[in-house]
N, C-alpha and C positions, 0 to 999 in steps of 0.2 A: 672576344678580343676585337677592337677595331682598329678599320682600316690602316692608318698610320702606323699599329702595332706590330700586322702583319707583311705590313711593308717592312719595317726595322728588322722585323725576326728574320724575312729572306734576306736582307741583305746581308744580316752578320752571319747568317748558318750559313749558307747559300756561296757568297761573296758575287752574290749577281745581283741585277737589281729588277726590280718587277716588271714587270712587260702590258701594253697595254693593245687593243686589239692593231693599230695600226704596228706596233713594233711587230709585228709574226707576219707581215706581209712582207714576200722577198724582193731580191733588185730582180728576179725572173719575170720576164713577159710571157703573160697567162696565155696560152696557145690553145685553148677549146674553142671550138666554133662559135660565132657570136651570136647567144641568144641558149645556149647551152645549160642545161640546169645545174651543173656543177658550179658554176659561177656562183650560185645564190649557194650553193654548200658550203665552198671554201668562206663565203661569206658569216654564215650563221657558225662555222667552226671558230674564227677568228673573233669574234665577238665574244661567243660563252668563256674560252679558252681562258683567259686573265683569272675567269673565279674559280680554277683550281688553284690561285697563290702558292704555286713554283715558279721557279727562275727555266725559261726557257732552254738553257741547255739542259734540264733536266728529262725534257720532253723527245721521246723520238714517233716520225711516220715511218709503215713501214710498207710500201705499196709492190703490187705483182705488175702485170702488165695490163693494158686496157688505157682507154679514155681517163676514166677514175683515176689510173696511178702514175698519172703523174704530179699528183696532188703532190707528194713530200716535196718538187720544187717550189713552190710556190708559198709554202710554208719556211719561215725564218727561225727555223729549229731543225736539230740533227733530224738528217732521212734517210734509207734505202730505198732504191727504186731497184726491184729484187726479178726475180724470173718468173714465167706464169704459172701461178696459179701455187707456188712457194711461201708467201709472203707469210701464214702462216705458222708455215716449220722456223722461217728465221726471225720471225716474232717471238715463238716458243722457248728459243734458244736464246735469244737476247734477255728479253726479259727472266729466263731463269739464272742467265749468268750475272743478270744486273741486274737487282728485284728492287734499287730503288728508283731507277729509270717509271716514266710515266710511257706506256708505248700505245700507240694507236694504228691498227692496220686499217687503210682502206683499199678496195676491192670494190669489183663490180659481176655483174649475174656471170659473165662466164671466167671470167679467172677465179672465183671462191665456187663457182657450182660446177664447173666441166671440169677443166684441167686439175684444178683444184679442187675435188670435193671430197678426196680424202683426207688428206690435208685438214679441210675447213670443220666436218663433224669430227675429225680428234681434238682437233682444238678445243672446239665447245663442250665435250664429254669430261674435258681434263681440266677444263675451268680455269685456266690461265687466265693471268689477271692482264687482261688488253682490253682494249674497247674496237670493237671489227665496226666502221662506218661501210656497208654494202650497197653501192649503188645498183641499183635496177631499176634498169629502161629497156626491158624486156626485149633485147637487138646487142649485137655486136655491132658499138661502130667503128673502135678505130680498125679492122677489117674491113669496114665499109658494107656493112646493113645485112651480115647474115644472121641465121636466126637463133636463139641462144637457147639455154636450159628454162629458162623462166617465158619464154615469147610464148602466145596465146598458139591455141589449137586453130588451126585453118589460116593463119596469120602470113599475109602475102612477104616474102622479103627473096634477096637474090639467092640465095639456096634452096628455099622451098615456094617457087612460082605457083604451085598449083596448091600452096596452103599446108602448110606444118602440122604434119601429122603425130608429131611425139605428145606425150602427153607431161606437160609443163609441171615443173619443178613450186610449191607454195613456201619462198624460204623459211617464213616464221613458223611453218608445220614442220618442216624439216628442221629445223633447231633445236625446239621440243622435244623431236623424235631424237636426238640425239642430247638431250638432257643438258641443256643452256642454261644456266643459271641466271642471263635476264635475254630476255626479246623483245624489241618492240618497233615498232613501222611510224615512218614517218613522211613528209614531202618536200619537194626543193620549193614548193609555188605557197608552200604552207610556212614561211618563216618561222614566226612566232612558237607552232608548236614545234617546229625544227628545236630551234632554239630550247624551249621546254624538256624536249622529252635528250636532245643532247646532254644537260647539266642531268638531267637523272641516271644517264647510262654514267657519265662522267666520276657520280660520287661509288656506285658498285663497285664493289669489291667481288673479282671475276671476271669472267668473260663477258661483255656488254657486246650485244649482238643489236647493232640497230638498220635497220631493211629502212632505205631510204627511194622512193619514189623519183625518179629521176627523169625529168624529160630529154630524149635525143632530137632533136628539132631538125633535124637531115635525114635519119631513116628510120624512126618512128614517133614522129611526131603530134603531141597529143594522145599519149598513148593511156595517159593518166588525167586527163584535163575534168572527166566526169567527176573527180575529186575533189575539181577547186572551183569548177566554175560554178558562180552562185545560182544558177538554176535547179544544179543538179547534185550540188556539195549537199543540202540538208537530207536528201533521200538515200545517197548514195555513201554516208560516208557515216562512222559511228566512235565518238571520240571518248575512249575509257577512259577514266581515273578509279583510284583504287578507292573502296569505299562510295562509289556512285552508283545510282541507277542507270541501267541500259538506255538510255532518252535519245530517238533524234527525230529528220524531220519537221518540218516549219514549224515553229513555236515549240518544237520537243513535244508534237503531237502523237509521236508513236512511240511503243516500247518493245524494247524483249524480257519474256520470261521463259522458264524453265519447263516445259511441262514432260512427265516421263523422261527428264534425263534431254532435251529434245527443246531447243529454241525454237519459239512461239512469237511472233510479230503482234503485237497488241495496237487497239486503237485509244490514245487514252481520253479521248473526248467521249467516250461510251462508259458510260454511268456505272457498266460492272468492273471497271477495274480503276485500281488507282496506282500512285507509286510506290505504295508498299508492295505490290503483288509484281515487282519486276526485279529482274536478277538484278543483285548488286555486283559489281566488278571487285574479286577479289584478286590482285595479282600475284595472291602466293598460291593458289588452288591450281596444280599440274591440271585435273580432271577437267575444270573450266576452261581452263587457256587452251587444252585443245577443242574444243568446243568451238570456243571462240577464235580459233586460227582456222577454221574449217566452215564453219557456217556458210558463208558466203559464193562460197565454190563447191558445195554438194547439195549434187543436185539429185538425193534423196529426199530433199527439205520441197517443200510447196511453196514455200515463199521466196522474194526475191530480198535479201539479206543487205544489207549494209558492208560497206569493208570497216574492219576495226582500224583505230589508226591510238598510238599509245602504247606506255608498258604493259603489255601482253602477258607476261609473266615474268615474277623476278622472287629469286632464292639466293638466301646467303647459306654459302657450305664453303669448305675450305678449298684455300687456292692451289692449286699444280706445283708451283713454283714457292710455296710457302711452306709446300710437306717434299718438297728437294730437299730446301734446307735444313728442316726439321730432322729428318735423315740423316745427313751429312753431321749436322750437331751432336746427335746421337749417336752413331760411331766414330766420329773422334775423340767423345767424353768415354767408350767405351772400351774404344777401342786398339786408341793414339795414332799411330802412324798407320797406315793400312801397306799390305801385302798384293801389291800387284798379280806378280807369279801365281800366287795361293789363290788366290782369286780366280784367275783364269784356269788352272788346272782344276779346281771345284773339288768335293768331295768323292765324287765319283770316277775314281780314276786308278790303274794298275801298273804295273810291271811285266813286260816281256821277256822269257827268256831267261 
């Protein structure tokens, strides 16, 4: 179908008319600190946003509390800006009440992982069809710089002077570990693949879980910059695609392989190896992805690992909110009106007396 077509068909399905990156930018003055990495998010969302070709009322944000949520103002589509660390349950319920709705929660490290972290692993277990943008800048700021679920070990901030002793939360391991149907990491300073791997979470069908690297430039500042800055982005940083070789490194001079179950850092300017003998990135393989969600921060490994940045892993299985209704269809064809009463009394039930 092109473009003009898909414009005609929203306007007469729809009765709205298309939307292009500057129409989703509201009359609200954007109130983050200046220099803030959220800035470059609400940026790269407003951009992909037009190539889901729906009509923006069709779209809701549905944010908890934090720095991050107060994204749904700033956004020129239906929002809730909900309570901490919630945004999830009333994501759940919206979108099951209204499964045509496009719903997008965003969240940051400590409203989806403290307050909210049970909450956030049902969501992802029950595959509800949202897309979770999670910002992590490893620090509470709008609190004002205490230290969060995700902030590093020994990590100075106003709560833990003498160095944070908890042992830090890996979200894309823990999404995994709660059976996410996609994951994958990305950066505010990294546009482009922002951009990229956003339209991937965008077409998933499920819960699209995407862990976005987010700089706080007030209380922890540069906390991710070993990511972007070109000294240290080739060694440091390792960018999957499905069906690729592991490659990074100045010129793609190094690789990963598999050995025993067990990534192996290769050098491929050494004559015994080449890029056949290097893991290919498969992102339906549960077993790999956590491999690959882990590398980097286990430090049973000898080598000093890369962070992955990409779909991490992604599975189509059926949606939460698509086996409601399935449900629902199926005892009304079976069953026609239902029985409240009967219902709640259950079969198991007697007589006194």
């Amino acid at each position: 179908m092109k473009r003009n077509d898909i414009l005609e068909y929203i306007k007469s399905e729809f009765h709205a008319e298309p939307f292009t990156a500057k129409d989703l930018a509201s009359d609200q003055d954007v109130r983050w600190c200046p220099g803030c990495g959220d800035y470059s998010i609400l940026k790269q969302v407003q951009t992909v946003m037009p190539a889901l070709n729906i009509p923006k009322e069709k779209i809701v944000f549905v944010s908890g509390i934090g720095c991050s949520s107060r994204f749904p103002y700033y956004m020129n589509t239906y929002g809730i800006h909900s309570i901490h660390g919630r945004a999830t349950a009333i994501a759940t319920g919206l979108k099951t009440a209204r499964p045509d709705l496009n719903v997008w929660i965003v969240t940051g490290d400590g409203d989806a992982l403290s307050i909210g972290g049970n909450h956030f692993i049902h969501l992802l277990r029950r595959n509800v069809d949202v897309k979770v943008l999670l910002f992590n800048n490893e620090i509470y700021g709008l609190t004002k710089g205490q230290y969060s679920p995700t902030s590093t070990k020994g990590q100075i901030t106003k709560s833990t002077p003498m160095g944070a002793i908890d042992h830090p939360f890996n979200p894309v391991a823990l999404a995994l570990g709660a059976d996410a149907s996609f994951v994958a990491r990305s950066m505010d300073r990294d546009p482009k693949h922002l951009q990229h791997i956003l339209l991937k979470a965008m077409k998933h069908k499920g819960t699209s879980l995407l862990e976005i690297y987010q700089n706080c430039n007030v209380y922890n500042d540069g906390a991710f910059f070993i990511y972007t800055d070109k000294e240290t982005k080739p060694i440091e940083t390792i960018f999957v695609e499905h069906g690729m070789p592991l490659v990074f490194g100045e010129n793609y001079s190094k690789g990963i392989m598999l050995k025993d179950g067990k990534p192996v850092i290769v050098n491929m300017n050494e004559e015994s190896f080449s890029i056949n003998d290097l893991w290919v990135h498969d992102e339906h393989d549960s077993y790999k992805a956590h491999v690959l969600s882990r590398m980097f921060d286990e430090p049973s490994l000898d080598d000093h690992f890369p962070r992955p940045f990409g779909v991490i892993y992604s599975q189509e299985r059926p949606t939460y909110n698509d086996q409601v209704h399935e449900q629902l269809t199926h005892a009304k064809n079976q069953f026609g009106a239902g029985d409240l009463d009967a219902l709640i009394r259950g079969k198991q039930t007697w007589t006194v007396g």
